[in-house]
N, CA, C and O atoms as CSV, one atom per row, in Angstrom:
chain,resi,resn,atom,element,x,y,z
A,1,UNK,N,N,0.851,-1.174,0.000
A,1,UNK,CA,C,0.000,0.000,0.000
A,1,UNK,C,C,0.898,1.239,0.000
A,1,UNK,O,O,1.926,1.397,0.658
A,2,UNK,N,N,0.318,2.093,-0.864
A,2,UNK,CA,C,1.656,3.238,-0.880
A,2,UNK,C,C,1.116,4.399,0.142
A,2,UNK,O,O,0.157,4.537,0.901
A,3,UNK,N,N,2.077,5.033,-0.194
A,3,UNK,CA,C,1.720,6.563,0.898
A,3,UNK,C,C,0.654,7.348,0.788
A,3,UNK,O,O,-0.098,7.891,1.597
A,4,UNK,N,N,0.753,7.293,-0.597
A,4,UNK,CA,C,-0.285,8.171,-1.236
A,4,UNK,C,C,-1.571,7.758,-0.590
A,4,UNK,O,O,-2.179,8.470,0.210
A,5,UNK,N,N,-2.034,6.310,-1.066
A,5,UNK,CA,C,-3.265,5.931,-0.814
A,5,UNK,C,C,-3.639,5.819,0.544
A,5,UNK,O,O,-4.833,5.601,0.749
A,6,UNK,N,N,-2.772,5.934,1.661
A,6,UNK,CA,C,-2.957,5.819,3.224
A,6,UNK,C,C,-3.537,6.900,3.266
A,6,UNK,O,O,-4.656,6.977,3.774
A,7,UNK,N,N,-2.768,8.209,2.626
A,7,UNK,CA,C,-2.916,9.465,3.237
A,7,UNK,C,C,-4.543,9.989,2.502
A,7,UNK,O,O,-5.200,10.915,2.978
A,8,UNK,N,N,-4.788,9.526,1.805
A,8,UNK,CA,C,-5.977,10.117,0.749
A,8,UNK,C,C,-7.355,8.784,1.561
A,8,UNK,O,O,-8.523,9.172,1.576
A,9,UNK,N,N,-7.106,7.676,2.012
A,9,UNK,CA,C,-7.601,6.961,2.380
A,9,UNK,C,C,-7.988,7.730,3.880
A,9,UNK,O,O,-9.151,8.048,4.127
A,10,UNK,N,N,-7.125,7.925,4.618
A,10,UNK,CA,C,-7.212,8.671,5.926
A,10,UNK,C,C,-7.945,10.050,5.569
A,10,UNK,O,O,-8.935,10.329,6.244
A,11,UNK,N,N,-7.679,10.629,4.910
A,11,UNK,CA,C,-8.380,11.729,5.226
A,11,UNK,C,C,-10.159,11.998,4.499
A,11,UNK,O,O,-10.841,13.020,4.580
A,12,UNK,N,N,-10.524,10.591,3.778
A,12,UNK,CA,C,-11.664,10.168,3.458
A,12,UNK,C,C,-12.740,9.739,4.872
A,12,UNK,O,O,-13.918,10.006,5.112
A,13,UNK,N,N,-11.597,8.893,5.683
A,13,UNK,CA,C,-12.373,8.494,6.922
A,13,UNK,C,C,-12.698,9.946,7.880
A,13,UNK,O,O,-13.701,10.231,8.535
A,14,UNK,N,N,-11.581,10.616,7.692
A,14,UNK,CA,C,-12.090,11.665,8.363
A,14,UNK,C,C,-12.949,12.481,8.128
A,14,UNK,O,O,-13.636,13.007,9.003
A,15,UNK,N,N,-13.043,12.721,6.846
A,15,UNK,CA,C,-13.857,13.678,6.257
A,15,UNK,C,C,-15.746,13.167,6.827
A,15,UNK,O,O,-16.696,13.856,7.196
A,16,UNK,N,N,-15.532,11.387,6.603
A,16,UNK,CA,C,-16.817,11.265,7.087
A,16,UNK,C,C,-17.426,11.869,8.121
A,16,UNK,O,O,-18.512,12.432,7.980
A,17,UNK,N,N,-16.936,11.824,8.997
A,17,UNK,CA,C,-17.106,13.062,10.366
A,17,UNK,C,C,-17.339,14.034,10.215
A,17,UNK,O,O,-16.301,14.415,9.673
A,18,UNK,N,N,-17.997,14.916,10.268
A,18,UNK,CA,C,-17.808,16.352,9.708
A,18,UNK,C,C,-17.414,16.845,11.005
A,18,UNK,O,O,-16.711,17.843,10.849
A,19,UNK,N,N,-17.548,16.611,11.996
A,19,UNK,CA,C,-17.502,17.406,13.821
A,19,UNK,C,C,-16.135,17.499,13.558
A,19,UNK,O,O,-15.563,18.586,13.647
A,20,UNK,N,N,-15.348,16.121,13.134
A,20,UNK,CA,C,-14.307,15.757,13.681
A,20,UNK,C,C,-13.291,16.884,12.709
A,20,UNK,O,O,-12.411,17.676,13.048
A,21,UNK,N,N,-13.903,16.513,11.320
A,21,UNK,CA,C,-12.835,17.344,10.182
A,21,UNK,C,C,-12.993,18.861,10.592
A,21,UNK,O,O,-11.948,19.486,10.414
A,22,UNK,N,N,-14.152,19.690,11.152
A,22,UNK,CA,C,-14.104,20.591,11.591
A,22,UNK,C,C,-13.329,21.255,12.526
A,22,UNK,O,O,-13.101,22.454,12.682
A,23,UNK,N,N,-13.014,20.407,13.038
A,23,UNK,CA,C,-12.268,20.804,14.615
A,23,UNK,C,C,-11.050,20.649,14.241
A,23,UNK,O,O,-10.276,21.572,14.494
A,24,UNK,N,N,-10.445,19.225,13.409
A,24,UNK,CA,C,-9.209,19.016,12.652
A,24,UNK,C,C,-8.583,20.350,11.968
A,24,UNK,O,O,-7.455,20.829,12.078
A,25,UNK,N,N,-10.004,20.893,11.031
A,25,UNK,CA,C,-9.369,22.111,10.028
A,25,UNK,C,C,-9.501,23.120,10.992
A,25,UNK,O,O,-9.317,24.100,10.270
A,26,UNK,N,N,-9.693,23.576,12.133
A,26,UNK,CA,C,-9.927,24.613,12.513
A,26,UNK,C,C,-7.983,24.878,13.440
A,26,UNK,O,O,-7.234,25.820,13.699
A,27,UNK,N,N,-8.002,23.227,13.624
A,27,UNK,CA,C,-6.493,23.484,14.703
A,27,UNK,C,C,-5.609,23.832,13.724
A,27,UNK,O,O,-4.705,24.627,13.986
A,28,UNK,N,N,-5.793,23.109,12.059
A,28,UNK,CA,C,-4.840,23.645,11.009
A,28,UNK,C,C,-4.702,24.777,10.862
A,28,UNK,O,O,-3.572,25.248,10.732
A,29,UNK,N,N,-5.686,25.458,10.841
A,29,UNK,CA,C,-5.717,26.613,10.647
A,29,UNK,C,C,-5.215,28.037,11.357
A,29,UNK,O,O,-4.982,29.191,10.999
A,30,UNK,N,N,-5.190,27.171,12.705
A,30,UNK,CA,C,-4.848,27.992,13.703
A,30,UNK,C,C,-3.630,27.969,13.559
A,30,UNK,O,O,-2.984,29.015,13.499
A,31,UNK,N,N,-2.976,26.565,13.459
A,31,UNK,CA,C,-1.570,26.491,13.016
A,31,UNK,C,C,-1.310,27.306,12.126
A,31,UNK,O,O,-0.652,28.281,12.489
A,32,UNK,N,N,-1.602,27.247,11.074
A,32,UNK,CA,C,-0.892,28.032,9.614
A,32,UNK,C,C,-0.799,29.307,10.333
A,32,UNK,O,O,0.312,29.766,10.598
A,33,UNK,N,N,-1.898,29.931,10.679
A,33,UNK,CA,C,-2.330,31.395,11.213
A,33,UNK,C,C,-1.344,31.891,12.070
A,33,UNK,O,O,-0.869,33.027,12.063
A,34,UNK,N,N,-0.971,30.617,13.079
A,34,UNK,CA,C,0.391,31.203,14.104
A,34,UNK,C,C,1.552,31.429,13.746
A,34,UNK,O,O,2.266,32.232,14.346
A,35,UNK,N,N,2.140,30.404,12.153
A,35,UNK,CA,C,3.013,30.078,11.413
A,35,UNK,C,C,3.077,31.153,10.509
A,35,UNK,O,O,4.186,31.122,9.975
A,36,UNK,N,N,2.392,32.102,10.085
A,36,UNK,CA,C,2.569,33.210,9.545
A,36,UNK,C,C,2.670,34.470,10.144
A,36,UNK,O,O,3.318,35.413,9.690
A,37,UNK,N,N,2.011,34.463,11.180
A,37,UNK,CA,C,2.116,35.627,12.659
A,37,UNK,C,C,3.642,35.608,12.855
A,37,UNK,O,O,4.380,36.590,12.780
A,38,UNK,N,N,4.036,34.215,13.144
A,38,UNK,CA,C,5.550,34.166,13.506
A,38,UNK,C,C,6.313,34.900,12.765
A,38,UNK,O,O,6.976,35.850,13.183
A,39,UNK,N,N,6.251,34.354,11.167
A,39,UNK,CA,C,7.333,34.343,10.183
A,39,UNK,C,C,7.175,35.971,10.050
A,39,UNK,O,O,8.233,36.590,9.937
A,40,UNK,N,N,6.140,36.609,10.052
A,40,UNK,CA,C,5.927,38.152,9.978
A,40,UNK,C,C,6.276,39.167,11.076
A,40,UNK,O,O,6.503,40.374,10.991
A,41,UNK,N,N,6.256,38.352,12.110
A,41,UNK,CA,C,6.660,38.851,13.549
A,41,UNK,C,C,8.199,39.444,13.447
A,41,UNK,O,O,8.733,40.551,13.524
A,42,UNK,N,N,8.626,38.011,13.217
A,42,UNK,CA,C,9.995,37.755,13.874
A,42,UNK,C,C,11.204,38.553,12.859
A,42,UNK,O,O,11.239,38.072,11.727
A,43,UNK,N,N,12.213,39.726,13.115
A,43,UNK,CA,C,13.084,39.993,12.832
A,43,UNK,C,C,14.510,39.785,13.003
A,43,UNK,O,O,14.999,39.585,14.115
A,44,UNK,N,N,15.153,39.825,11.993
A,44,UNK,CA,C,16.569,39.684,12.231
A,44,UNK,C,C,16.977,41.347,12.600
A,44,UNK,O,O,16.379,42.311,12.122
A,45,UNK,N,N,17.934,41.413,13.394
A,45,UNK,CA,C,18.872,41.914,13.995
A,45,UNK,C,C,20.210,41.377,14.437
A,45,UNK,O,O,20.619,40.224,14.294
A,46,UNK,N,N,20.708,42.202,14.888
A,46,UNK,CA,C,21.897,42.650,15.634
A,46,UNK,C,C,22.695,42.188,16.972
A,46,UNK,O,O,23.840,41.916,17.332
A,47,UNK,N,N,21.029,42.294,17.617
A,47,UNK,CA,C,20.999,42.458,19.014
A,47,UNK,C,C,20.605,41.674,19.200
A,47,UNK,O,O,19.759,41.176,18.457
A,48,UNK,N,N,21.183,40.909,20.769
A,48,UNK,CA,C,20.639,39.683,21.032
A,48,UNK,C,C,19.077,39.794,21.933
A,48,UNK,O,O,18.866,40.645,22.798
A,49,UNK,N,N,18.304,38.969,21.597
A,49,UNK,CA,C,16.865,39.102,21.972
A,49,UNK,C,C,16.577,38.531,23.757
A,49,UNK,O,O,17.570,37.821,23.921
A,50,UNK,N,N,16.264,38.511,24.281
A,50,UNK,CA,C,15.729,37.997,25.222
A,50,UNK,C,C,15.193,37.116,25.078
A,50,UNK,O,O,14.272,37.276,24.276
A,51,UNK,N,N,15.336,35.441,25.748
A,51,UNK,CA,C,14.632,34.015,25.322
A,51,UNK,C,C,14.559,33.585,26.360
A,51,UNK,O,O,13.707,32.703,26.475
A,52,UNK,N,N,15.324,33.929,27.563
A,52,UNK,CA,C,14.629,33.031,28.775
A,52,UNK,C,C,14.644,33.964,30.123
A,52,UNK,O,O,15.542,34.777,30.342
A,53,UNK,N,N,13.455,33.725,31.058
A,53,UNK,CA,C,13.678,35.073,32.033
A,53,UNK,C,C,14.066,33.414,33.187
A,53,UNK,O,O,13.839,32.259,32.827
A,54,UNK,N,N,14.585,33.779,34.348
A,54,UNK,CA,C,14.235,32.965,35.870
A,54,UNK,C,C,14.679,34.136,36.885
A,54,UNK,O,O,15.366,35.101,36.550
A,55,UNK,N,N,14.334,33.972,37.773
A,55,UNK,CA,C,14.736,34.893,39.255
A,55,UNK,C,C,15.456,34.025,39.639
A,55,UNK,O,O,15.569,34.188,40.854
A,56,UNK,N,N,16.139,33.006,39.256
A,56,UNK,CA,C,17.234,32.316,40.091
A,56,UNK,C,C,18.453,32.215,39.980
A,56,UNK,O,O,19.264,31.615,40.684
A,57,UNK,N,N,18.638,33.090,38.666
A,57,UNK,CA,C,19.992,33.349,38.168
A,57,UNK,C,C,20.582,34.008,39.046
A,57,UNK,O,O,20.287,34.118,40.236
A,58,UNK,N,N,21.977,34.751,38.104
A,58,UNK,CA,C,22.400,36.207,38.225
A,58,UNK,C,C,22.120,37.361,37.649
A,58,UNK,O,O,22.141,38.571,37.876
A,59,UNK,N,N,21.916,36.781,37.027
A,59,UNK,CA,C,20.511,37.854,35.422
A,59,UNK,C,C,19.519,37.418,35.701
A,59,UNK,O,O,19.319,36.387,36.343
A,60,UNK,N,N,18.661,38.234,35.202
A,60,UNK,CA,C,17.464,37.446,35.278
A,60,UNK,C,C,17.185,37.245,33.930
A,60,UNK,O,O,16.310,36.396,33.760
A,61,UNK,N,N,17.683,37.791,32.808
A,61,UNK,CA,C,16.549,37.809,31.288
A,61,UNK,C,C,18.192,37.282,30.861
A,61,UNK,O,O,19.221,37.829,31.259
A,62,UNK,N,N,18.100,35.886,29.802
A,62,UNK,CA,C,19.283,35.209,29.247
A,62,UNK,C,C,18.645,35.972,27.679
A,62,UNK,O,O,17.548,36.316,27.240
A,63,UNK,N,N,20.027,35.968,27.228
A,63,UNK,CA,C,20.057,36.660,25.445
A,63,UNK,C,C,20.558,35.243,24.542
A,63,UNK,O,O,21.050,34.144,24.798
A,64,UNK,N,N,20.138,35.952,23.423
A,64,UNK,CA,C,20.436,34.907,22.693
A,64,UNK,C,C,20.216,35.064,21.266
A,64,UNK,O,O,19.034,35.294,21.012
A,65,UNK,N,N,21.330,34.989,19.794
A,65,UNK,CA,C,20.674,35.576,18.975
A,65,UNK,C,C,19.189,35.527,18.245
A,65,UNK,O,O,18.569,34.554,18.675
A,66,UNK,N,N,18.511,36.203,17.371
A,66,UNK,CA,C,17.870,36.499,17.068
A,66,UNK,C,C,17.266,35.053,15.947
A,66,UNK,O,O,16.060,35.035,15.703
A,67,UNK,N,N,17.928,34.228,15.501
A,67,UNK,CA,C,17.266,33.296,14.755
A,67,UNK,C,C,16.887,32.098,15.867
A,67,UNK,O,O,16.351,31.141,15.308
A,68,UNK,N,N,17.022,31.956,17.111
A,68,UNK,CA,C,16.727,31.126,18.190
A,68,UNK,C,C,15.111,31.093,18.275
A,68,UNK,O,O,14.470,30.071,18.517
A,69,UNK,N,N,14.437,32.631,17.990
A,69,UNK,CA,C,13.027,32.599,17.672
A,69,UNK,C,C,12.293,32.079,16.346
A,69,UNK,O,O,11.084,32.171,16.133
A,70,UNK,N,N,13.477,31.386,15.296
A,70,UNK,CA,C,12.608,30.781,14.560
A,70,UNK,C,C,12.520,29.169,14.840
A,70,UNK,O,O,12.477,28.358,13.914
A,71,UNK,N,N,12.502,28.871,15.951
A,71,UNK,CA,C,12.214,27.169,16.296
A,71,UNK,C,C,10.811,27.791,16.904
A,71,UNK,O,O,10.032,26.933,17.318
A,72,UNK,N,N,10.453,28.930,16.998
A,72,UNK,CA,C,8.730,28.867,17.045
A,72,UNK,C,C,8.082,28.288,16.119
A,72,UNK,O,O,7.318,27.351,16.349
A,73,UNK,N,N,8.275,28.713,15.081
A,73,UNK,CA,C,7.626,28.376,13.576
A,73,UNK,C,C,7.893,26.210,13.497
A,73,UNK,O,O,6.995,25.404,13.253
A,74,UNK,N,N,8.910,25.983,13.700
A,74,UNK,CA,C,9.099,24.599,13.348
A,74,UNK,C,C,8.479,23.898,14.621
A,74,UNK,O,O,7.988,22.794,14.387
A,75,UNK,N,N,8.418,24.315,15.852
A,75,UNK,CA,C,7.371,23.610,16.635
A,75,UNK,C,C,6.223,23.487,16.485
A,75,UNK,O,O,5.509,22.564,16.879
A,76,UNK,N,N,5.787,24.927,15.573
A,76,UNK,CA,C,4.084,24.872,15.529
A,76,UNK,C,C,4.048,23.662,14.384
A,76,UNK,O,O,3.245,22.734,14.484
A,77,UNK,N,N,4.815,23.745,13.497
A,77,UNK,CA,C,4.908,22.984,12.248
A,77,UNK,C,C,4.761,21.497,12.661
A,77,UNK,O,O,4.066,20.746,11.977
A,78,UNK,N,N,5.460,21.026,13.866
A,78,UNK,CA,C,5.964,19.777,14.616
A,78,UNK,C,C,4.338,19.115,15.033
A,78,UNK,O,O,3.885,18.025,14.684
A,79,UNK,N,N,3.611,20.268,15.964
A,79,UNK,CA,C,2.351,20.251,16.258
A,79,UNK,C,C,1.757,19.593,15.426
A,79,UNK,O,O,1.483,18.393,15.461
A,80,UNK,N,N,1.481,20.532,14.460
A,80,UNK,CA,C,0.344,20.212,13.725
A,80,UNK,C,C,0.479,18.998,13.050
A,80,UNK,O,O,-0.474,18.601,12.379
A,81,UNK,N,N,1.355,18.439,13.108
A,81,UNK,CA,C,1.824,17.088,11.865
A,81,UNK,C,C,1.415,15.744,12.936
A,81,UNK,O,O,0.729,14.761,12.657
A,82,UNK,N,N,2.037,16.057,14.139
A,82,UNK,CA,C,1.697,15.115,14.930
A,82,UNK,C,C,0.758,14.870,15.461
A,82,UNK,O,O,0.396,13.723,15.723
A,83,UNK,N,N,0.094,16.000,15.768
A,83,UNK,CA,C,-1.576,15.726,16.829
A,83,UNK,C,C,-2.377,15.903,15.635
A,83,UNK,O,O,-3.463,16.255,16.095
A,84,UNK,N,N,-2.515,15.858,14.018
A,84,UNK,CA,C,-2.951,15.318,13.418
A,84,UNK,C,C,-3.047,14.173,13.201
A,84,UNK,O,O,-4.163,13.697,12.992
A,85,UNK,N,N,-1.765,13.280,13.183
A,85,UNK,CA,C,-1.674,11.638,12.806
A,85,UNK,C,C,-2.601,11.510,14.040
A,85,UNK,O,O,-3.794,11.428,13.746
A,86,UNK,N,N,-2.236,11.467,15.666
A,86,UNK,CA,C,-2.958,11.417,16.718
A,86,UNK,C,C,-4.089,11.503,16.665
A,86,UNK,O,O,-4.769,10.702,17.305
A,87,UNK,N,N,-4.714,12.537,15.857
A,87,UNK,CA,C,-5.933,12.541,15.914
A,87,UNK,C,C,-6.470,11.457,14.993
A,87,UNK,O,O,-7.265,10.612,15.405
A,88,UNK,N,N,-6.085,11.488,13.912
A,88,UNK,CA,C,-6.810,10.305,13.359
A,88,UNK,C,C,-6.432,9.241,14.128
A,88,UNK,O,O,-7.409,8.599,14.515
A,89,UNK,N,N,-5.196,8.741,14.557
A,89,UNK,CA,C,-5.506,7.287,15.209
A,89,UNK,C,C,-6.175,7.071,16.258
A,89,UNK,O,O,-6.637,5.959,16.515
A,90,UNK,N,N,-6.338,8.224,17.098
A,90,UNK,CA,C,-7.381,7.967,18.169
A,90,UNK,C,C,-8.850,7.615,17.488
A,90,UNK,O,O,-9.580,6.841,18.108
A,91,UNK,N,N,-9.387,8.277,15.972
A,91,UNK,CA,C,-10.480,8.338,15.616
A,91,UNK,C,C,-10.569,6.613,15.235
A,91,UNK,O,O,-11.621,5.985,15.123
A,92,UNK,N,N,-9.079,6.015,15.063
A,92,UNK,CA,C,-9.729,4.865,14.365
A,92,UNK,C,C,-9.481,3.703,15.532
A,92,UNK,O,O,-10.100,2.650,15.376
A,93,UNK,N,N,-8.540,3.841,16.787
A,93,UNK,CA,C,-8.362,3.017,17.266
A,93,UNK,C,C,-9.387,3.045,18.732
A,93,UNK,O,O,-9.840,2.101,19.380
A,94,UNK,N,N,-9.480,4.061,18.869
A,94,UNK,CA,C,-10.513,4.679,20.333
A,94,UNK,C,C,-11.696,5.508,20.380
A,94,UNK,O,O,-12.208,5.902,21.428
A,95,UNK,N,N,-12.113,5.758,19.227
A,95,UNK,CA,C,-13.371,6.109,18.771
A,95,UNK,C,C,-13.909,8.077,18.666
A,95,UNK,O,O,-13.177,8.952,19.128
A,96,UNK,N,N,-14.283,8.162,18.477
A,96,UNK,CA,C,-15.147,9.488,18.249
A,96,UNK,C,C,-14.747,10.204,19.571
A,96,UNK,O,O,-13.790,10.978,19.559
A,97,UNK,N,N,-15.401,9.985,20.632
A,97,UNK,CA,C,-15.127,10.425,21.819
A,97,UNK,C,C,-13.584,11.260,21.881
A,97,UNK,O,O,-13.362,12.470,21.927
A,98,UNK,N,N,-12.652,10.109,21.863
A,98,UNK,CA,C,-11.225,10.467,22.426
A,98,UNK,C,C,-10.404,11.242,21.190
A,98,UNK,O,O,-9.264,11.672,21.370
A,99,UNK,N,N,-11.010,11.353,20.094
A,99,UNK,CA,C,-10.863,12.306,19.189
A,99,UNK,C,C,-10.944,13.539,19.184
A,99,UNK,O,O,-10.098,14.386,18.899
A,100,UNK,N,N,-12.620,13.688,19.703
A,100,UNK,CA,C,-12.927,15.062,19.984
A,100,UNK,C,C,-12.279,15.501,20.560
A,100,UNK,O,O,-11.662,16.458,20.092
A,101,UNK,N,N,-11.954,14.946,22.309
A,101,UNK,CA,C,-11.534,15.582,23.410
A,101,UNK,C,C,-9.934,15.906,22.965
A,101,UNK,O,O,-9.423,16.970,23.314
A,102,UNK,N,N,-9.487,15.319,22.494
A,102,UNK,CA,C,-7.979,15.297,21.703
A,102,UNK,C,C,-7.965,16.465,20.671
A,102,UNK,O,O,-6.867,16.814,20.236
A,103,UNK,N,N,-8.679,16.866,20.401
A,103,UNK,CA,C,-8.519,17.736,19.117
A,103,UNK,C,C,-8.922,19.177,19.830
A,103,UNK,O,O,-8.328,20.229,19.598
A,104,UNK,N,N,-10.189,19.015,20.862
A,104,UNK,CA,C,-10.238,20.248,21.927
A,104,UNK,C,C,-8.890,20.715,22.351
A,104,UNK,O,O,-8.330,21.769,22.048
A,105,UNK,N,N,-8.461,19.726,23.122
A,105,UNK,CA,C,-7.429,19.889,23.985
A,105,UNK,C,C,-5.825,20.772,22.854
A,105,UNK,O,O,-4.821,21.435,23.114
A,106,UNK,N,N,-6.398,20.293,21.804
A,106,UNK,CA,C,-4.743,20.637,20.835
A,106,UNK,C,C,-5.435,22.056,20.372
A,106,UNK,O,O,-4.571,22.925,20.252
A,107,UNK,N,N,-6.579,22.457,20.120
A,107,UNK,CA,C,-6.760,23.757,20.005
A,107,UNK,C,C,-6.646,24.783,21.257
A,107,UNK,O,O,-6.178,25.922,21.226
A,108,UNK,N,N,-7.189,24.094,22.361
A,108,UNK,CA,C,-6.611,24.909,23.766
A,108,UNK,C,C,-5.119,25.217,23.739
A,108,UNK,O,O,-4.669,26.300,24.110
A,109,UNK,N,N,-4.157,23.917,23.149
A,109,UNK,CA,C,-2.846,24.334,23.509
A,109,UNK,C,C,-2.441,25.310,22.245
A,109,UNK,O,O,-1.572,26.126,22.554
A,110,UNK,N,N,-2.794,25.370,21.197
A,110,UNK,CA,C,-2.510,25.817,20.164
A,110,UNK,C,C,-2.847,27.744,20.506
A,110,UNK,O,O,-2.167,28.679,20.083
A,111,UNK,N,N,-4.265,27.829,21.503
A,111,UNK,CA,C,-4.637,28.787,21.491
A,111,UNK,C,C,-3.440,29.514,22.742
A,111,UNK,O,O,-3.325,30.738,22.791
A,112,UNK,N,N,-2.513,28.488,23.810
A,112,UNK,CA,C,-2.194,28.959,24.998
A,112,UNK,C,C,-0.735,29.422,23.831
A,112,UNK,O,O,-0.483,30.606,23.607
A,113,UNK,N,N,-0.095,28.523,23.341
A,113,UNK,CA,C,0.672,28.642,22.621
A,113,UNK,C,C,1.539,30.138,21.594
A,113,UNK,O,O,2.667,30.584,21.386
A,114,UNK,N,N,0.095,30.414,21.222
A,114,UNK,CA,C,-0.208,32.201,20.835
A,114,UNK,C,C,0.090,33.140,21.525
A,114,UNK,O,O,0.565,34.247,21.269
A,115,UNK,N,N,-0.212,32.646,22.425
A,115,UNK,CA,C,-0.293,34.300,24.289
A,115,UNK,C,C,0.961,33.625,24.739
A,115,UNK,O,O,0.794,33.791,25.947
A,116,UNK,N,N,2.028,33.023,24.655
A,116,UNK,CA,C,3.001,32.777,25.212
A,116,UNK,C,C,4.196,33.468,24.117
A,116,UNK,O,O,5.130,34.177,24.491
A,117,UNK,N,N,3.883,33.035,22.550
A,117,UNK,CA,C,4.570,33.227,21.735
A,117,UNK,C,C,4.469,34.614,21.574
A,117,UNK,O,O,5.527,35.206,21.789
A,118,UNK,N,N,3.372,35.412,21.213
A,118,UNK,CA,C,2.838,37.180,21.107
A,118,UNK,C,C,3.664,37.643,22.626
A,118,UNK,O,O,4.376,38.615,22.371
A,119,UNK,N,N,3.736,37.392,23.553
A,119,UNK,CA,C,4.566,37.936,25.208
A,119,UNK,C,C,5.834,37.537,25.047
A,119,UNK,O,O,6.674,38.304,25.518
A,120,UNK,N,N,6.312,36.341,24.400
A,120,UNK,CA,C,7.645,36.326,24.225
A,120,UNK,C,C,8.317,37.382,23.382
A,120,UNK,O,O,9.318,37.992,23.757
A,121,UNK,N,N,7.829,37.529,22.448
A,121,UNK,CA,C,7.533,38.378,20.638
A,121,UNK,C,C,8.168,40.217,21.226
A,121,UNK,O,O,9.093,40.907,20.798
A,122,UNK,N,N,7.142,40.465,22.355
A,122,UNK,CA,C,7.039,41.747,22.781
A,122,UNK,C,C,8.175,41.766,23.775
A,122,UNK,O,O,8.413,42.954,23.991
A,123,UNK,N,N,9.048,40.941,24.536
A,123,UNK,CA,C,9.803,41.139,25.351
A,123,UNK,C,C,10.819,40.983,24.141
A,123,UNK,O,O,11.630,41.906,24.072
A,124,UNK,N,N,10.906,40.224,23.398
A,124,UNK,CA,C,12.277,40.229,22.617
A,124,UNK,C,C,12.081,41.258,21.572
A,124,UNK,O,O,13.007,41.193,20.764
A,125,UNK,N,N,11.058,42.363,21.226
A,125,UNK,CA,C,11.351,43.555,20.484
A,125,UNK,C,C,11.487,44.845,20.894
A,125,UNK,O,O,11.419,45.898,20.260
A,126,UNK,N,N,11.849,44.431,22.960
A,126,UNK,CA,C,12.362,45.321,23.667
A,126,UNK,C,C,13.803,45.662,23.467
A,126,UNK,O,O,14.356,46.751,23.622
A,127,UNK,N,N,14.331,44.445,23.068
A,127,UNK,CA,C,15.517,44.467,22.844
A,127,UNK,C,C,16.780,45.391,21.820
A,127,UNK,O,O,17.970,45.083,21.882
């Protein structure tokens, strides 16, 4: 069985669902949406950005150059590839139920994901 036909086969089963493909295209979407926020966000410079704060240092805000903020973009990318397969195999191995709640749960993180990345975004264009 080739790739092709898994992948065109899978996304037939899903499609039957409409709840499910809804919620599926909506986390894509959110993805792409964050994945272009990023890529439009994020500048090169000079100056090293701010990437990690703790109060337990000697600093408190660690620097670091400026392309360190594009592993935002390849995590969201990481996301979406994986808690897609996930989602379909939950749809085929554990049913409807553990799909939904799985596909909720990846748009919650997708949505926490945003307000972490936009607050990171604004501390490192203090810089």
């Amino acid at each position: 069985m080739s790739i092709k036909h898994q992948i065109t086969h899978s996304a037939k089963e899903i499609i039957k669902d409409r709840y499910v493909a809804g919620l599926l295209f909506l986390f894509l979407f959110l993805c792409a949406f964050t994945i272009i926020f990023l890529v439009f966000k994020i500048r090169p410079s000079e100056l090293q950005v701010v990437v990690h704060y703790t109060s337990f240092g000697s600093t408190n805000f660690y620097r670091d150059k400026w392309y360190y903020l594009l592993t935002f973009p390849v995590f969201i990318s990481v996301l979406a590839v994986v808690h897609g397969v996930v989602s379909y195999k939950l749809l085929n191995k554990k049913g409807r139920d553990f799909a939904i709640t799985f596909l909720w749960f990846s748009i919650i993180l997708i949505l926490v994901t945003i307000t972490f990345f936009y607050q990171i975004l604004k501390i490192a264009s203090l810089s």
